[in-house]
C-alpha positions, 0 to 999 in steps of 0.5 A: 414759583412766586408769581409775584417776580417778574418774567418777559418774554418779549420778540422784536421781529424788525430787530431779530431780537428776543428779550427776556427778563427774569427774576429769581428768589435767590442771591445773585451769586447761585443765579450765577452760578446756575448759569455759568456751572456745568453742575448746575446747568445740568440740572435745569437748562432742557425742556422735560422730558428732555435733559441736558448733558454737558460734554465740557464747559471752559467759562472764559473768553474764548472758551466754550461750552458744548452740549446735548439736549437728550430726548427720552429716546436717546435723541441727541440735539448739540449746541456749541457756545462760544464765551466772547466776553465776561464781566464776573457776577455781571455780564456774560455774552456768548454766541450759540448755534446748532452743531453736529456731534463734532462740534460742526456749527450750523450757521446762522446762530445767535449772539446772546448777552446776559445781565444779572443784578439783585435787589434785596435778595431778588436777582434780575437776569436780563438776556438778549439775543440777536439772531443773524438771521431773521428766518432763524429767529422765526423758525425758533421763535415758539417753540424757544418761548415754550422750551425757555420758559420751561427752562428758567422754570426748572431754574426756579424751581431748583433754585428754591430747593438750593436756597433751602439747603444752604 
């Protein structure tokens, strides 16, 4: 990871939102990619030891993508994702909750909007998430810091290694 690019994580507790601000050594088009491909997504979007598992993914408004987190234990955590809007290689939102094995959201969730940019090989992504609920967003807020950050490490660290196959 270069430690010289940029990450925030920043908690707006008045506000129930979260910012985040990343940047990836690697052209916009991968990071992208790497958020929007179940392929990718797969392969960094879980804490370790936990992996992600994609059941399908329809990038498209109106479209959804529903996963699992998968513990070493086989322990299953689902997510449900709705696709609400998409501007391509710019901006994607989405609005995310906990869900059972049947797609059952758990409500309250949150909706979160992803911005991405690049300048002279570097990509920003910027992504906000507004909880419906406050509690929520308390509840989630430490260990969703901790298994992020882990995350968009795993992204970096993927990224690099995508970046030097190309």
């Amino acid at each position: 990871m270069n430690n010289d690019l940029l990450f925030d994580f920043t908690v707006d507790k008045a506000a129930q939102t979260i910012f985040i601000t990343r940047e990836f050594n690697a052209g916009l088009s991968l990071v992208w990619d790497a958020f929007t491909k179940k392929e990718i997504l797969d392969k960094w979007a879980a804490p370790a030891p936990m992996r992600c598992e994609t059941k399908y993914l329809d990038f498209k408004v109106g479209g959804r993508r529903f996963y699992a987190m998968i513990s070493p234990g086989g322990q299953e955590r689902f997510v449900l994702q709705e696709y609400t809007s998409i501007t391509p290689k710019t901006n994607f939102k989405l609005y995310n909750s906990f869900a059972d094995k049947d797609e059952n959201p758990e409500l309250p969730g949150s909706a979160w909007d992803h911005n991405f940019n690049e300048e002279n090989g570097i990509t920003k992504v910027h992504i906000t998430i507004f909880n419906e609920s406050l509690e929520r967003m308390q509840n989630l807020h430490e260990g969703f810091k901790i298994g992020y950050t882990l995350m968009l490490t795993n992204l970096d660290n993927l990224l690099a290694t995508l970046t030097q196959q190309s």
